[in-house]
C-alpha positions in Angstrom: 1.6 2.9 12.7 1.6 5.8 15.4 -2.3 6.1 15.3 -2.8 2.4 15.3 -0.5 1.6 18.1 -2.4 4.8 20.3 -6.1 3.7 19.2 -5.1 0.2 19.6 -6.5 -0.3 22.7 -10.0 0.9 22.1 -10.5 -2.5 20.0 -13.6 -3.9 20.7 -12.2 -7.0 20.9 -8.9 -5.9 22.8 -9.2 -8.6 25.7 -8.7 -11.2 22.7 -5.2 -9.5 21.2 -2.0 -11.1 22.2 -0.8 -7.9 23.1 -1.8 -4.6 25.2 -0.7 -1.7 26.9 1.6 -0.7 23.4 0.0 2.9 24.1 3.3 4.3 25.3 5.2 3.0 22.6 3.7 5.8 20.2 6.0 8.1 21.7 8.8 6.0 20.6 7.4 5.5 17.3 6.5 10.0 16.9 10.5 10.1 17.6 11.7 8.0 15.0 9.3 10.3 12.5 10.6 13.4 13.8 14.1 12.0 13.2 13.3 10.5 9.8 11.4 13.9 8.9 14.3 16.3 9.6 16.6 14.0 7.8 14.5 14.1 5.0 13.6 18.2 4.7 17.6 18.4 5.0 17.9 16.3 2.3 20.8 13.9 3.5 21.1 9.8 3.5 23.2 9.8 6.8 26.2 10.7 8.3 29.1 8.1 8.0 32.6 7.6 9.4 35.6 7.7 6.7 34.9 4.0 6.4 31.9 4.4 5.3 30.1 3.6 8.2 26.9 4.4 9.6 27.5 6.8 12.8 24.5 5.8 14.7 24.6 8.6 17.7 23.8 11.1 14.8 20.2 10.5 14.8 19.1 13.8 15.4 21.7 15.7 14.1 18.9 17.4 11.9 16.6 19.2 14.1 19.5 19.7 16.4 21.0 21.5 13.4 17.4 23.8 12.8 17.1 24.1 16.2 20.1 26.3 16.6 18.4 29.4 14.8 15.9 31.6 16.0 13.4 34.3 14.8 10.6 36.3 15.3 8.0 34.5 13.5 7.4 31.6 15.2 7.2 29.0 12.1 9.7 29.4 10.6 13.4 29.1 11.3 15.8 31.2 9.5 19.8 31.6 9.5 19.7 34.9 11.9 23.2 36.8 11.2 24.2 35.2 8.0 22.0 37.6 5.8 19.0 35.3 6.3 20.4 33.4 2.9 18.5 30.1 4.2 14.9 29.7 5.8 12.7 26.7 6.6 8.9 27.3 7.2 7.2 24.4 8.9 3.2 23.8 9.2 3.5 24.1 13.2 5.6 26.7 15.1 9.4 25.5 15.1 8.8 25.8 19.1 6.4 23.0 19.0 8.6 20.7 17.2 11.0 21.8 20.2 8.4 20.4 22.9 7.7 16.9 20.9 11.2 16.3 20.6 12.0 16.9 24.2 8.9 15.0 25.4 9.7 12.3 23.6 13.3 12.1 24.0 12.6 12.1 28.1 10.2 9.3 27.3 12.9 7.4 25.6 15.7 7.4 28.0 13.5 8.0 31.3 11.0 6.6 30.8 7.2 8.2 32.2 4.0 7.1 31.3 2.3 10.6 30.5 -1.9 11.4 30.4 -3.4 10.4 27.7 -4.2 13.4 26.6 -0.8 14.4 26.6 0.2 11.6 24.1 -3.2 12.4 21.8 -2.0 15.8 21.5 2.0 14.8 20.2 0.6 12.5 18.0 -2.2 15.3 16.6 0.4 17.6 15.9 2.9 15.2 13.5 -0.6 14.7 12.3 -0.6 18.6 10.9 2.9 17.9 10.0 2.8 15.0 8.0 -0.5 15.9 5.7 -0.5 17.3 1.7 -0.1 21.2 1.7 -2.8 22.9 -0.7 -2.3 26.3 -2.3 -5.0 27.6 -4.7 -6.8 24.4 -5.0 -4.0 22.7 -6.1 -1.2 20.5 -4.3 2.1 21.3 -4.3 3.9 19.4 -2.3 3.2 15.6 -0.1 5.3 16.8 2.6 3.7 18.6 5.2 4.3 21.8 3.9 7.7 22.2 4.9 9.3 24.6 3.0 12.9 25.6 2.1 14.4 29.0 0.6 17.8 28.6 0.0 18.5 25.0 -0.3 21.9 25.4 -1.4 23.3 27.0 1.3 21.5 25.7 4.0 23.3 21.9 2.9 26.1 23.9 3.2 25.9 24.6 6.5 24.5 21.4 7.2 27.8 20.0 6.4 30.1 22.4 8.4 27.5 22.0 11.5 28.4 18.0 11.0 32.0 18.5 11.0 32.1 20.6 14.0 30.4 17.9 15.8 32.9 15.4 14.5 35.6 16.5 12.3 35.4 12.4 11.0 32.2 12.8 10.4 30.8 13.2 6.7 27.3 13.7 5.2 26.5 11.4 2.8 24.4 13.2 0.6 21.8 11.8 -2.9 22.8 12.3 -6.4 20.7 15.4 -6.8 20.8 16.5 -3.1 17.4 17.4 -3.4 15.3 16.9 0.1 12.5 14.2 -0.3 11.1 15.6 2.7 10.5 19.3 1.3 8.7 21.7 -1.2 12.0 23.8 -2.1 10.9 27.2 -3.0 14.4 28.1 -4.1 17.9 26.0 -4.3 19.4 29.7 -4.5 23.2 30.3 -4.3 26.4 28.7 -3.3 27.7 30.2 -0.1 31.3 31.9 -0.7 33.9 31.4 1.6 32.8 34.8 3.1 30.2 33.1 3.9 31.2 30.4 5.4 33.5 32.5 7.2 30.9 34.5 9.2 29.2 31.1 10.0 31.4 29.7 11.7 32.3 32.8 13.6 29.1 33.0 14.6 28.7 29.5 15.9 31.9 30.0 17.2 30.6 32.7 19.4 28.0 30.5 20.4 29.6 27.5 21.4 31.9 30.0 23.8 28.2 31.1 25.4 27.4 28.2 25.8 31.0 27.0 27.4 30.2 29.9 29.8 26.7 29.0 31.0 28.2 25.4 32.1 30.7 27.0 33.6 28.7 29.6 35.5 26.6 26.4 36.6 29.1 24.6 38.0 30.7 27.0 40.0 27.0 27.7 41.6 26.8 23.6 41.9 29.8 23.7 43.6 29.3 26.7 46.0 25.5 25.1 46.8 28.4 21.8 47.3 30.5 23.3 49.7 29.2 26.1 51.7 24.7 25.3 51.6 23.7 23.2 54.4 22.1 20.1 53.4 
């Protein structure tokens, strides 16, 4: 649907359609993917109230969830401080995934009509995402190539990243809990409660880094307020 909507408009017969100018609308359409892909490699339905309701501003709760862990080699993301007991290798550097998130969420809610060259390459690279991995000839998975080692314990910080984002919040997860979005090299271990321990400590820590960059900012902001010229 993404290509169709971009290419749309080189239609020979384009100036007899009932519609034009859906160009822009790709972006829309690349991050509903990226949501639906992240969702997907995790492994989870959605995240519900304790109704049972669907809690619609957790959209991206996924890749906001990878996002949070860094490493050195730039595809793949990895649980840095936790004894690296969960990794995720991706087709495209997790960095790029980063920029096609961000570019399409500003597109979303402020909306900018970018170069055309800028939405050829978002959609090239969900392209590279979304096509059959090979390995020796033979496929193994119909998912991009997205890989997971330690499926187990990733979920299970899945689930403790949700709650801290809203303690009502639950993950509502398949039968099996296996990812349809994923080749999973290894389900590996169930986390102990040492384990989950030093996670949260170290998200903790985080969180309180983060509390003081916004706090550093809006002192500056306010000094820039009350003593800058205008």
């Amino acid at each position: 649907m993404i290509n169709s909507v971009f290419w749309l408009e080189q239609h020979p017969d384009i100036k007899d359609l009932p519609f034009r100018d859906l160009r822009p609308h790709a972006a829309i359409l690349i991050r509903q993917a990226l949501e639906i892909m992240w969702r997907d490699a995790i492994g989870y339905c959605r995240i519900k109230n304790q109704n049972g309701d669907t809690l619609k501003q957790f959209t991206q709760i996924g890749w906001k969830f990878i996002n949070q862990y860094g490493t050195k080699d730039k595809d793949t993301c990895k649980a840095v401080g936790t004894q690296n007991l969960w990794s995720i290798t991706t087709p495209v550097p997790i960095k790029t995934f980063e920029m096609l998130n961000n570019w399409c969420n500003n597109f979303t809610h402020d909306p900018w009509i970018y170069s055309i060259h800028v939405q050829w390459f978002v959609t090239e690279q969900l392209w590279r995402v979304t096509q059959p991995a090979t390995y020796n000839g033979h496929w193994t998975s119909l998912h991009g190539d997205i890989r997971i080692t330690g499926l187990k314990y990733m979920q299970c910080e899945f689930e403790q990243y949700v709650a801290r984002e809203n303690n009502k919040a639950f993950v509502d997860w398949p039968i099996n809990r296996k990812p349809s979005g994923a080749f999973v090299v290894s389900e590996g271990t169930e986390p102990t409660s040492k384990n989950i321990r030093a996670f949260r400590l170290k998200q903790a820590m985080i969180n309180l880094c983060h509390l003081i960059t916004e706090l550093f900012n809006e002192f500056i902001s306010f000094f820039k307020l009350m003593f800058c010229k205008q």
